[in-house]
C-alpha positions in Angstrom: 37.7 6.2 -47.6 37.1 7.1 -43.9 34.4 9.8 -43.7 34.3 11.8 -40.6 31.3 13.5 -39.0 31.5 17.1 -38.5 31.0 18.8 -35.3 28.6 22.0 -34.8 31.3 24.4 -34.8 33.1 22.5 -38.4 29.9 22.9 -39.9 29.6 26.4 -38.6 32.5 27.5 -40.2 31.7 25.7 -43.7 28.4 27.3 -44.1 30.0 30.7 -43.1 33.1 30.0 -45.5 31.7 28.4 -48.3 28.9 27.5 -50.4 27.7 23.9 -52.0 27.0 23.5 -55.6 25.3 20.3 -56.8 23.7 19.0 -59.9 20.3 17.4 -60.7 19.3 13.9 -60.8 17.0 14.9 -63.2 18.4 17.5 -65.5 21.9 17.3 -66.9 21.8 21.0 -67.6 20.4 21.8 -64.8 22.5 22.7 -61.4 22.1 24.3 -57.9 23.9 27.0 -55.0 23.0 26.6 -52.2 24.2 29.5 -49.6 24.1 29.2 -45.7 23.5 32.6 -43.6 24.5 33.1 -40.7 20.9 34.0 -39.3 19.8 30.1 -40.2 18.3 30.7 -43.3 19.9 29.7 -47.1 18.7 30.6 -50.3 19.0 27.5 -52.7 19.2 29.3 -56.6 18.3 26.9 -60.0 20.3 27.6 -62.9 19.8 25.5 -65.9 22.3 26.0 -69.0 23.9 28.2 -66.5 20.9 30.6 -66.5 19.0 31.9 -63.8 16.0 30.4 -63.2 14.6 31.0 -59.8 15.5 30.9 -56.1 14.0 28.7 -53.4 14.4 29.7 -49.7 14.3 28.6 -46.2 15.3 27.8 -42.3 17.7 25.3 -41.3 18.8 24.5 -37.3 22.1 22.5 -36.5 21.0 19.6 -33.6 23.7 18.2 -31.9 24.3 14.4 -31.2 27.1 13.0 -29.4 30.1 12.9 -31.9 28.7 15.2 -34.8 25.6 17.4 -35.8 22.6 16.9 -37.7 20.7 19.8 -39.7 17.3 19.7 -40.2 16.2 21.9 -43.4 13.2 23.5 -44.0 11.9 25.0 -47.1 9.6 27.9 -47.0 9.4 29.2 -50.4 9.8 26.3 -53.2 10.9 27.8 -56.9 9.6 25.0 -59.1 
């Protein structure tokens, strides 16, 4: 499979668009939204057995390369 990088304006429109969901490495019960605002902040919530545990928040800035985009992420509030 051929991956392609995303552009700043692709990734723009995802985080607007959508939200990511992933699971822990850790914790099979436990799982993770992450939501991207438009105002370059996300909130990152912890659910385990589908409960609420806690929400962690921060900043994140999208750097352009030549091709595609980086995004440096930075937490600001960690929920443990």
């Amino acid at each position: 499979m051929n991956l392609m990088p995303c552009t700043r304006n692709q990734i723009k429109i995802i985080f607007k668009e959508y939200y990511a969901k992933y699971m822990s490495q850790h914790n099979s019960n436990r799982h993770y939204i992450i939501k991207y605002n438009d105002n370059n902040t996300f909130i990152n919530t912890t659910f385990e057995n589908n409960i609420k545990l806690g929400e962690s928040i921060g900043t994140y800035n999208l750097i352009n390369e030549k091709k595609h985009c980086l995004i440096n992420i930075r937490y600001t509030n960690i929920f443990n």
